[in-house]
N, C-alpha and C positions, 0 to 999 in steps of 0.2 A: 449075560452073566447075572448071578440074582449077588446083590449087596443090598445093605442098609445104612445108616449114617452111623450103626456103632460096630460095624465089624468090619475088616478090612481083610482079602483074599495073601495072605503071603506067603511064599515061600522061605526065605529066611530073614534072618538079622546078622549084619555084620558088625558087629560094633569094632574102634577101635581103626577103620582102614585110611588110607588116605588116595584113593584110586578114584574116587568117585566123583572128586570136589576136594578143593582149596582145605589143607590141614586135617586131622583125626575127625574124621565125621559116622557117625550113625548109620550105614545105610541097611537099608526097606529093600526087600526083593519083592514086589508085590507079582501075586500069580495075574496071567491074561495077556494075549499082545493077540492082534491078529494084521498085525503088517509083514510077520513071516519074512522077515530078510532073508536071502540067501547069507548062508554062510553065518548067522547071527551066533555069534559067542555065545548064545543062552537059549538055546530053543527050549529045551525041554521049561520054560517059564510060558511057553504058545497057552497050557489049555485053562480056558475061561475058568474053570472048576480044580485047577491044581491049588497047593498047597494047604493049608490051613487057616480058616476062620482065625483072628485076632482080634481083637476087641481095641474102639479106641486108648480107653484107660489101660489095656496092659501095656500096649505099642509106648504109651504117656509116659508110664513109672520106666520103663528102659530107655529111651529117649535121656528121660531127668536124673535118671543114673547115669550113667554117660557122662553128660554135662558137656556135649559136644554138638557142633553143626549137623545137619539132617541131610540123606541124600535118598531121596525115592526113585527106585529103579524097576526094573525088573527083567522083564514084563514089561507091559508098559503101564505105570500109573492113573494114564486119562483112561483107560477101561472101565475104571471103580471110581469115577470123580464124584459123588456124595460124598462116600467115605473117604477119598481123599482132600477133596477141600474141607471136610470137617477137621481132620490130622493137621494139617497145614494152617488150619485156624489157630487148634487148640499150640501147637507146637508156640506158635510165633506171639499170641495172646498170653500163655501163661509161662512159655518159656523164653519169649526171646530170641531163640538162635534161628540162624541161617538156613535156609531150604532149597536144596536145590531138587530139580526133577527132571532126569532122561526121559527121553517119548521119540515116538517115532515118527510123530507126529510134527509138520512143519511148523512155522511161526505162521504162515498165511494160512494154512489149515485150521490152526487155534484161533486166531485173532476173527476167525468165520462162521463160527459154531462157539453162538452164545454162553453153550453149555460147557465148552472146552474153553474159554478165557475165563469162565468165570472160577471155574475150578482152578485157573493157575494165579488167578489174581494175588495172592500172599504170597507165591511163590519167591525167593528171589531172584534166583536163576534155571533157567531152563536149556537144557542142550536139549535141540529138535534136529529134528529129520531122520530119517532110515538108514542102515548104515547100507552102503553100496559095496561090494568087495570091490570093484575096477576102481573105485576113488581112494580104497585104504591106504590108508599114513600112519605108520607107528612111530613118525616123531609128534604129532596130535595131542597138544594136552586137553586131555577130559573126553575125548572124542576117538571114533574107528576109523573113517571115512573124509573126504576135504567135504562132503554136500554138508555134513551137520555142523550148526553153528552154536556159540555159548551166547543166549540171549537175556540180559539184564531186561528182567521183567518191567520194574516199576517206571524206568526208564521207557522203555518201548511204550509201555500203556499212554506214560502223560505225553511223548512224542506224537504218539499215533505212527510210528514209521518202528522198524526194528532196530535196537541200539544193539550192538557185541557188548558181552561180559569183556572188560580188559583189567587187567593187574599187569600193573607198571613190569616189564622183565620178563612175563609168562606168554610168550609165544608159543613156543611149543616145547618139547622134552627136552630140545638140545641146550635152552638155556637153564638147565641143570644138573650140566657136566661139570665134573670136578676139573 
């Protein structure tokens, strides 16, 4: 896939959702995935060359419009990691807020490919792995599948071992019934 460190491949923007990640967050559909799940709720995001060129400073000014957490999706985000660790710099350097990032990608896969930790390094959270359809769970907060986990980046890095994202009460969808 051709990128550079000022344009980013994406399909849309969702501003406004709260599906993605913890509270009204920003999400990024960025084009490219070549993990091909069955059954993946988003294929048409598969081709390296879909959507539209984006520039970092336009993705910036709607982000800081906003004024909401970030969630990078797609597709999968580690396809374009220049461009997105340069977004994920700027986001958290001049903005501050929260980032999270879907991938298809495992936690041992990332933490193994220099080039794939380094781009999640600012991350805060990353939900990894593939979604499986025989594992799908739609009581799953943030998640399709029981294999993907919500991994609290900065934690995992200085452990050196993989920590879970946890928020006190958020297990999964049921403890959000009325």
């Amino acid at each position: 896939m051709e990128t550079n460190d000022e344009t980013l491949r994406v399909l849309r923007v969702v501003e406004g959702t709260s599906v993605d990640g913890p509270s009204l967050r920003t999400s990024i559909y960025v084009a490219g995935c070549r993990h091909a799940c069955p059954l993946c709720h988003n294929p048409q995001s598969w081709d390296m060359n879909g959507g539209e060129r984006r520039s970092i400073d336009n993705l910036m000014q709607v982000i800081a419009y906003n004024e909401s957490p970030v969630t990078l999706t797609g597709g999968d985000p580690l396809y374009q990691p220049v461009a997105v660790k340069e977004l994920v710099h700027r986001i958290k350097t001049e903005l501050g807020y929260n980032v999270w990032c879907f991938t298809g990608f495992t936690w041992d896969e990332i933490v193994a490919d220099p080039a794939l930790l380094d781009t999640i390094r600012e991350v805060d959270v990353v939900v990894e792995g593939r979604f499986v359809n025989s594992l799908r769970d739609t009581s799953l907060l943030f998640r399709g599948s029981s294999n993907q986990r919500i991994v609290d980046v900065r934690s995992s890095i200085d452990a050196r071992r993989l920590i879970e994202w946890k928020r006190d009460g958020w297990e999964s969808l049921d403890d959000f019934k009325i």
